[in-house]
N, C-alpha and C positions, 0 to 999 in steps of 0.2 A: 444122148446128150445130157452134161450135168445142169440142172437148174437148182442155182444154192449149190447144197451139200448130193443132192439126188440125181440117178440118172433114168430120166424117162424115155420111154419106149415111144416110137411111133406106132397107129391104127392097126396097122400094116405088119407089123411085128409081134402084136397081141395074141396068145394063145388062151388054150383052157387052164394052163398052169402058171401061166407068170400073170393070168391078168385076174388073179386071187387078192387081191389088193384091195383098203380101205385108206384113203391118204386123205381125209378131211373129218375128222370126228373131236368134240368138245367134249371136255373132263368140270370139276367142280372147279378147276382155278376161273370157271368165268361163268356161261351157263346150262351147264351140262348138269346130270342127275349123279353123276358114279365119277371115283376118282379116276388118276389114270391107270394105277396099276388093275382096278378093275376093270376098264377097256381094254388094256392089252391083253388080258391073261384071257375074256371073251374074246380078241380078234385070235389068239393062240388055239384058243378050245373050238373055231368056228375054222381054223385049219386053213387063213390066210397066211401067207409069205412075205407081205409089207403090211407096214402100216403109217400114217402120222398122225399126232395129236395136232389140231390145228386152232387153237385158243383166238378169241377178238380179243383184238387189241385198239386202241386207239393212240394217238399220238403221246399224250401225257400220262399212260398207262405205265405204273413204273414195279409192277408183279412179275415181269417176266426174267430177272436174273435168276430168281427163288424156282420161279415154274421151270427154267429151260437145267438147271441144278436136280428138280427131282430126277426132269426127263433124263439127263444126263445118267442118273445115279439107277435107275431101272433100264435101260438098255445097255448095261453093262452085264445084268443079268437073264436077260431078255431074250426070249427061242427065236428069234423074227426079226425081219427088217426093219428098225424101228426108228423115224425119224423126231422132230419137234417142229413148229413154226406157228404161223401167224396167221387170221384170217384179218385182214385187213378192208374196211368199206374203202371203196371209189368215192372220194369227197366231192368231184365235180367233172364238167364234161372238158375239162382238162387232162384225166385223168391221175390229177393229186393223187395219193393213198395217205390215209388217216392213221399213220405208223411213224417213229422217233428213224431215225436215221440205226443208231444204234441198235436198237430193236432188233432191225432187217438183218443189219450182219450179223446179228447175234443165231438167227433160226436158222434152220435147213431148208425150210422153204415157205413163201411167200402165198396166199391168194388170195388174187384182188377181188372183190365181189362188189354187185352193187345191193344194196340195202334199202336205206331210206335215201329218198328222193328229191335235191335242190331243184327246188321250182319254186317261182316268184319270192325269189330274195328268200324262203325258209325252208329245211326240210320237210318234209311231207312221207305219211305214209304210202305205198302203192295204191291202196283203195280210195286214196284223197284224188290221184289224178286220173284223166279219163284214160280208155286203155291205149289209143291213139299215140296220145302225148306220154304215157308211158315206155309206151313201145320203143318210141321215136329216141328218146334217152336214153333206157337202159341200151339200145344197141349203142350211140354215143359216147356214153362214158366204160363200155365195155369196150372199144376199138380206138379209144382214144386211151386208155390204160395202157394196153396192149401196145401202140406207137411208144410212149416215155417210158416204159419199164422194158426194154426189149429184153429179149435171153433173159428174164430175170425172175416171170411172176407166171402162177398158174390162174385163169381165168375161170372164177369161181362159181357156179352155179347159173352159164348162162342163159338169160330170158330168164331167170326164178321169178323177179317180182312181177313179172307181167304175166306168168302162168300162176302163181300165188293170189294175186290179184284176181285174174279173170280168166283162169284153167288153158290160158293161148297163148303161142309167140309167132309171131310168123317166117314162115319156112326160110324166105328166101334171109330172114335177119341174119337167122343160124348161119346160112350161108355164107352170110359177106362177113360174120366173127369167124368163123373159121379160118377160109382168106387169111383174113390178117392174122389169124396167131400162124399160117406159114410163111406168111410173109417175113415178120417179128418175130421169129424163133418164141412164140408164147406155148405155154401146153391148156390145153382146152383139157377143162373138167369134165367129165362127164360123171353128173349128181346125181344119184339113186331116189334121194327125196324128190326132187323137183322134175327130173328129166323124164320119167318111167313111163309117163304116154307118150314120150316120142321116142325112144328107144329104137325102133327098126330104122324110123328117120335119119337119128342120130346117126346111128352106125353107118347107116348108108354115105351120108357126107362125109364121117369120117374115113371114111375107105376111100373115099374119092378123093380127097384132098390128102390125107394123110399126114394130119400136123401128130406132134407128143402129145398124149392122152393121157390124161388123171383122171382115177375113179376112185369116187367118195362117197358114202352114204350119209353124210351130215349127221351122223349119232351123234344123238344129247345122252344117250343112257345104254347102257349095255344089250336092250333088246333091238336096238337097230342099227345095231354093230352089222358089217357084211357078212351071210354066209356063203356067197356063190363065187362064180366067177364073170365077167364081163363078158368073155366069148364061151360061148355056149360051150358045154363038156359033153 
């Protein structure tokens, strides 16, 4: 199924070879270490078959004609899947995303992440609220994205700031995001950074449910670009 410009795979469909893929990694247009052609020419040399830049953006962000022009102009040359888009924060348990209208159709693809944290009238970091009321949110504004953005957006690093926060998310949360991205045609990330102690977990619900699956490794710099593949080789 395409979301955006991409067409993702379900759980279920993942092999040793097609699930070689990095679709969430940052360059210097925002705050990444390495430009992009030194990330791609690492996802090339590390002998994945897709890849996406995926730049934060916020609403009044207005780099990204310049940024989605370079992308443009290096996937032209480019041995690989190569797409462009947007990491976007969940601004509230409405599921807002913090991205310009234009922005959106301008990428290939979208994901919504949650970040920092609206609690009592301001943002707050993770480690500001308890893990409770963390929990209870980021599942919120993760499954309330997922309803107003339907078919549209990849769900970005779920449970991160509660496992960032305090190394836990709990099982059954996973569950019920899962649910809804098959409910809301959403593709559920699966984050190299954030996800890697739950991993047999993951996989397990994913197999069970079987929604579209994105895998990322949140590369800020060229050494933690992807070398493997998702399903075991």
């Amino acid at each position: 199924m395409a979301y955006m410009n991409v067409d993702f795979l379900k759980m279920r469909e993942f092999n040793a070879l097609n699930s070689r893929i990095d679709m969430h990694m940052h360059t210097t247009w925002t705050d990444g270490k390495n430009s992009m052609q030194e990330m791609v020419s690492k996802a090339i040399e590390n002998g994945l078959s897709q890849i996406a830049i995926t730049e934060h953006i916020r609403e009044q962000s207005d780099y990204y004609t310049d940024y989605i022009s370079e992308a443009q102009s290096i996937k032209k040359k480019a041995n690989i899947g190569f797409f462009c888009g947007f990491e976007s924060k969940i601004k509230n348990v409405l599921g807002d995303l913090d991205i310009s209208e234009a922005a959106m159709k301008a990428a290939d693809i979208i994901v919504a992440s949650v970040h920092r944290i609206p609690y009592g009238g301001e943002y707050l970091y993770p480690k500001e609220i308890s893990y409770d009321d963390l929990c209870d949110l980021e599942r919120e504004m993760s499954i309330s994205v997922i309803r107003k953005n339907e078919g549209k957006i990849i769900l970005g690093h779920c449970g991160g700031m509660s496992i960032a926060a305090y190394g836990r998310f709990p099982e059954d949360y996973f569950r019920d995001i899962i649910i809804e991205c098959v409910k809301y045609n959403a593709v559920f990330e699966f984050n190299y950074k954030y996800h890697h102690i739950y991993e047999n977990l993951l996989k397990d619900l994913l197999l069970e449910f079987n929604p579209y699956v994105s895998v990322g490794s949140d590369a800020h710099d060229v050494g933690m670009v992807s070398k493997r593949s998702f399903i075991n080789e």
